[in-house]
C-alpha positions as a Python dict, from the first residue, in 0.01 Angstrom:
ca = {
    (1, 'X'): (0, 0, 0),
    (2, 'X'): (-231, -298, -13),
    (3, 'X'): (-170, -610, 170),
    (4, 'X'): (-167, -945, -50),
    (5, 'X'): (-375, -1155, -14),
    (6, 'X'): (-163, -1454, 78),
    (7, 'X'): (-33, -1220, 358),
    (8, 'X'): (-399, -1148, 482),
    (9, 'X'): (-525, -1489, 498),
    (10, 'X'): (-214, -1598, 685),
    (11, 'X'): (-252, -1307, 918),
    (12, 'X'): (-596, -1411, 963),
    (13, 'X'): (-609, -1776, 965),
    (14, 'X'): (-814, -1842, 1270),
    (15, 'X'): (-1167, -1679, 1116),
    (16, 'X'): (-1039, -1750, 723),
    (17, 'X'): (-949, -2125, 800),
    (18, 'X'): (-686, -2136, 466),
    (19, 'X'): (-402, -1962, 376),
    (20, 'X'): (-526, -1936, -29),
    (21, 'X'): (-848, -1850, -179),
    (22, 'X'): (-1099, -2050, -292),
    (23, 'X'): (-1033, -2163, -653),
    (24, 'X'): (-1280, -2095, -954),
    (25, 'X'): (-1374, -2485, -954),
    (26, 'X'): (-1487, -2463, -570),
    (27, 'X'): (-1668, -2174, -620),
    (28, 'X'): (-1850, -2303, -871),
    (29, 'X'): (-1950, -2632, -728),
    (30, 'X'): (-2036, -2446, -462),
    (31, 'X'): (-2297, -2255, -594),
    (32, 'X'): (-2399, -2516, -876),
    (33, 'X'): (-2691, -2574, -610),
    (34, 'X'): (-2847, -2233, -607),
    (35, 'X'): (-3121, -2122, -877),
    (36, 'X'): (-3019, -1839, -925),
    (37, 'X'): (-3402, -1757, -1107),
    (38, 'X'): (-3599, -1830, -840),
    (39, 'X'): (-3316, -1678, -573),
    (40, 'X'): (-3432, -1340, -384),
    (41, 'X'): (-3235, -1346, -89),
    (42, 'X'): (-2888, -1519, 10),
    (43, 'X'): (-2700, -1514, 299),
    (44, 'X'): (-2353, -1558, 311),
    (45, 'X'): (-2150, -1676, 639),
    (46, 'X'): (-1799, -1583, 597),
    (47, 'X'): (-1663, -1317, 335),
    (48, 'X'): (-1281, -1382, 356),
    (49, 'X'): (-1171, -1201, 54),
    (50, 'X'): (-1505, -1137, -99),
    (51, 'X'): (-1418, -1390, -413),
    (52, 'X'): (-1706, -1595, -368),
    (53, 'X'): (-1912, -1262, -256),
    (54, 'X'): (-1824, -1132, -568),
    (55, 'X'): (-1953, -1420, -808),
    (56, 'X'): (-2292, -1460, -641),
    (57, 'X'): (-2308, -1122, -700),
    (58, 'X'): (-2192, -1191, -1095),
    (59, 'X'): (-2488, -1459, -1103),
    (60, 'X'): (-2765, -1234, -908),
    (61, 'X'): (-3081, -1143, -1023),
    (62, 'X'): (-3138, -749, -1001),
    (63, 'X'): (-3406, -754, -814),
    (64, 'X'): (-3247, -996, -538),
    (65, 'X'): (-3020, -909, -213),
    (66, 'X'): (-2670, -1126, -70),
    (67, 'X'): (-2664, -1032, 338),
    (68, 'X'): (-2307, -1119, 361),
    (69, 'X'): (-2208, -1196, 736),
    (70, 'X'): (-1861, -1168, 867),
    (71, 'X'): (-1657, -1167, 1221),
    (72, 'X'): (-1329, -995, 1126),
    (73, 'X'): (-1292, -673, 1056),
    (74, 'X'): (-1021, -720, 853),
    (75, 'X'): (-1238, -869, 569),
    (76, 'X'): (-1533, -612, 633),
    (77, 'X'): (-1289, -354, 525),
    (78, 'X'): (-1190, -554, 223),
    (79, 'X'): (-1528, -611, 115),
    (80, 'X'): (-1662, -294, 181),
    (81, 'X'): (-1468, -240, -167),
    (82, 'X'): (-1716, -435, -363),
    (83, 'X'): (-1971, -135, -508),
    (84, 'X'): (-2324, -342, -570),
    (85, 'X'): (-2636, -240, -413),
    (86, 'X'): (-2801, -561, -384),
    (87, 'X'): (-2505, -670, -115),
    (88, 'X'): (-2596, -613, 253),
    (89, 'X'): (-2278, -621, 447),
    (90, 'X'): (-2293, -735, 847),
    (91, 'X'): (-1998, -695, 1090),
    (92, 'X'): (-2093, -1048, 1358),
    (93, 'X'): (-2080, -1346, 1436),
    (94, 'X'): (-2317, -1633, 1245),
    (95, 'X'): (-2400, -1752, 1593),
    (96, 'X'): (-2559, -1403, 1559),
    (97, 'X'): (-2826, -1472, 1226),
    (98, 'X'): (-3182, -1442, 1392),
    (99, 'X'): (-3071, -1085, 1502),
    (100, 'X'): (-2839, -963, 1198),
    (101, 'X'): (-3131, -1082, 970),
    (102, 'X'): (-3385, -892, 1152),
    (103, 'X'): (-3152, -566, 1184),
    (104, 'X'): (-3147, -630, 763),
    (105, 'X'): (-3530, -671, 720),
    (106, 'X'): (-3481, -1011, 600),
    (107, 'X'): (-3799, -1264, 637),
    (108, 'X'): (-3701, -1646, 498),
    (109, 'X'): (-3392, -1732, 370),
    (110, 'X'): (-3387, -1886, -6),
    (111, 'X'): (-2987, -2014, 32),
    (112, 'X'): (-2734, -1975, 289),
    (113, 'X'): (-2347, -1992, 105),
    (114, 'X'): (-2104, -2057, 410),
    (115, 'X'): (-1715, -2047, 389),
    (116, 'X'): (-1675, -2084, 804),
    (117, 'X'): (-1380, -2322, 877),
    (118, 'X'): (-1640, -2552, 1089),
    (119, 'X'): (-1364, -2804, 1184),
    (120, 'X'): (-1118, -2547, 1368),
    (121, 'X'): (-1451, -2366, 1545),
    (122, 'X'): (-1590, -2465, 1905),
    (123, 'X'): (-1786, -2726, 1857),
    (124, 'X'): (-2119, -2530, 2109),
    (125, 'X'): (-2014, -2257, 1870),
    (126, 'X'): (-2063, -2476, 1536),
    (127, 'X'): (-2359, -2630, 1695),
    (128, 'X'): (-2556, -2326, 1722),
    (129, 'X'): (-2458, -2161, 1375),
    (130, 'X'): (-2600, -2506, 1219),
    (131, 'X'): (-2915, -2451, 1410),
    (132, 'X'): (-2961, -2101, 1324),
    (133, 'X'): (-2915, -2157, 976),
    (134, 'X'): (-3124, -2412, 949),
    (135, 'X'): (-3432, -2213, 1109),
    (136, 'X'): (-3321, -1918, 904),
    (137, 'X'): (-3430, -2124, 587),
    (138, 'X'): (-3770, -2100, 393),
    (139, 'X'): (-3917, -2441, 313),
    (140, 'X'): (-3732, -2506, 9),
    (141, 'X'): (-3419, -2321, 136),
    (142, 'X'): (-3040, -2486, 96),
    (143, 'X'): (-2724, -2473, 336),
    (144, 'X'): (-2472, -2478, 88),
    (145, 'X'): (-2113, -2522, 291),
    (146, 'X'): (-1740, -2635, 216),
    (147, 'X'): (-1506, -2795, 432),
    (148, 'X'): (-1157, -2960, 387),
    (149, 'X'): (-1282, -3253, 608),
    (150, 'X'): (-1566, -3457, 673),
    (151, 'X'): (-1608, -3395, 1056),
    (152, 'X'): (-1940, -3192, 1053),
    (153, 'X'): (-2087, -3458, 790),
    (154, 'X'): (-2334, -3676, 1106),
    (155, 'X'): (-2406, -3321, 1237),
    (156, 'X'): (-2532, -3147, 869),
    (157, 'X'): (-2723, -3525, 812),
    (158, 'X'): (-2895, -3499, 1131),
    (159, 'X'): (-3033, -3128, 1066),
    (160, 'X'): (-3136, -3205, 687),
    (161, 'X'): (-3333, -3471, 509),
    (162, 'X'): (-3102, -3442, 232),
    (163, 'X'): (-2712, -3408, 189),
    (164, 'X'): (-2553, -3438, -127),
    (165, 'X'): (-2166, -3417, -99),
    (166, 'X'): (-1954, -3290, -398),
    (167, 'X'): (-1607, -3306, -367),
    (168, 'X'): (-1298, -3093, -581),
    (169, 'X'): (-938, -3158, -614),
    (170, 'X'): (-911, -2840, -791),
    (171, 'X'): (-871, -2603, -494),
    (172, 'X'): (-542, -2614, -267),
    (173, 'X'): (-665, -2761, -11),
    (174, 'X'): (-894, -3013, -194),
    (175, 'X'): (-1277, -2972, -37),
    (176, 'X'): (-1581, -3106, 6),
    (177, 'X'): (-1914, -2922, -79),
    (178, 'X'): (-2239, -2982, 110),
    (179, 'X'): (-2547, -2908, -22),
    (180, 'X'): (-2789, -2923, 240),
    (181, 'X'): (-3166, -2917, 191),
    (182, 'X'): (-3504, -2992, 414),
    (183, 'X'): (-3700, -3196, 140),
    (184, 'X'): (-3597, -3546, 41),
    (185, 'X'): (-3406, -3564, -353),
    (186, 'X'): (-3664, -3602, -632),
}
């Protein structure tokens, strides 16, 4: 028998950081920042449930890859569901992304799509995921992250020249979306 997914997210609430998943209107803004044309590989910190997993997948060229990184095992298994052969699934931690992206054959990163509940996470812990991340990125890469508070907002505005915040009522609990890039807005 298959375990709802209310009961899973509850069970799992220190490495999902919400007890519901993300709603179609966070998802989307989201990944409004991606271009999805010029897109060959995306990483993704965080599977949960595999609903946002699932629609970058939806929107992926054929030709492009989604390394998909995630720390409990519980929502490897659940993931491991999703049949598409452009999705690279890693068992770790995101502190872990220079090593998990070499053991994947990955070279620059085009996006990086993070669901990690930043705000209930060490903050030595959150420090060096932002860093990684942000030297995972090719020139003209984006850190594309939600939150359901604006405490990591100095530390994402230090790392990038450019930080546009988006923000959704249409999600339980409301969120903000970061969209983080290296070049200045044109």
């Amino acid at each position: 028998m298959r375990t709802p997914p209310l009961i899973k997210h509850l069970a799992n609430i220190r490495t999902s950081g919400t007890i519901v998943r993300s709603s179609p209107y966070l998802i989307s803004l989201l990944l409004r920042g991606i271009d999805i044309i010029t897109a060959r590989t995306i990483v993704q910190l965080g599977v949960v449930t595999g609903c946002i997993t699932r629609e970058i997948l939806k929107r992926l060229r054929p030709d492009a890859r989604l390394i998909s990184v995630e720390v409990n095992r519980v929502f490897i298994a659940e993931c491991r569901q999703i049949r598409d052969q452009r999705l690279i699934l890693r068992h770790g931690c995101a502190g872990s992304l220079p090593q998990l992206l070499r053991e994947a054959g990955a070279g620059e990163i085009d996006y990086i799509v993070s669901s990690l509940p930043l705000a209930i996470m060490d903050d030595g812990l959150v420090d060096r995921i932002l860093a990684v991340s942000q030297a995972s990125l090719g020139p003209n890469g984006k850190f594309l992250q939600y939150q359901y508070s604006l405490k990591h907002r100095a530390a994402l505005e230090a790392r990038y020249r450019n930080v546009r915040l988006g923000f959704t009522l249409r999600n339980l609990p409301p969120a903000f979306v970061y969209e983080c890039s290296r070049r200045f807005a044109v």
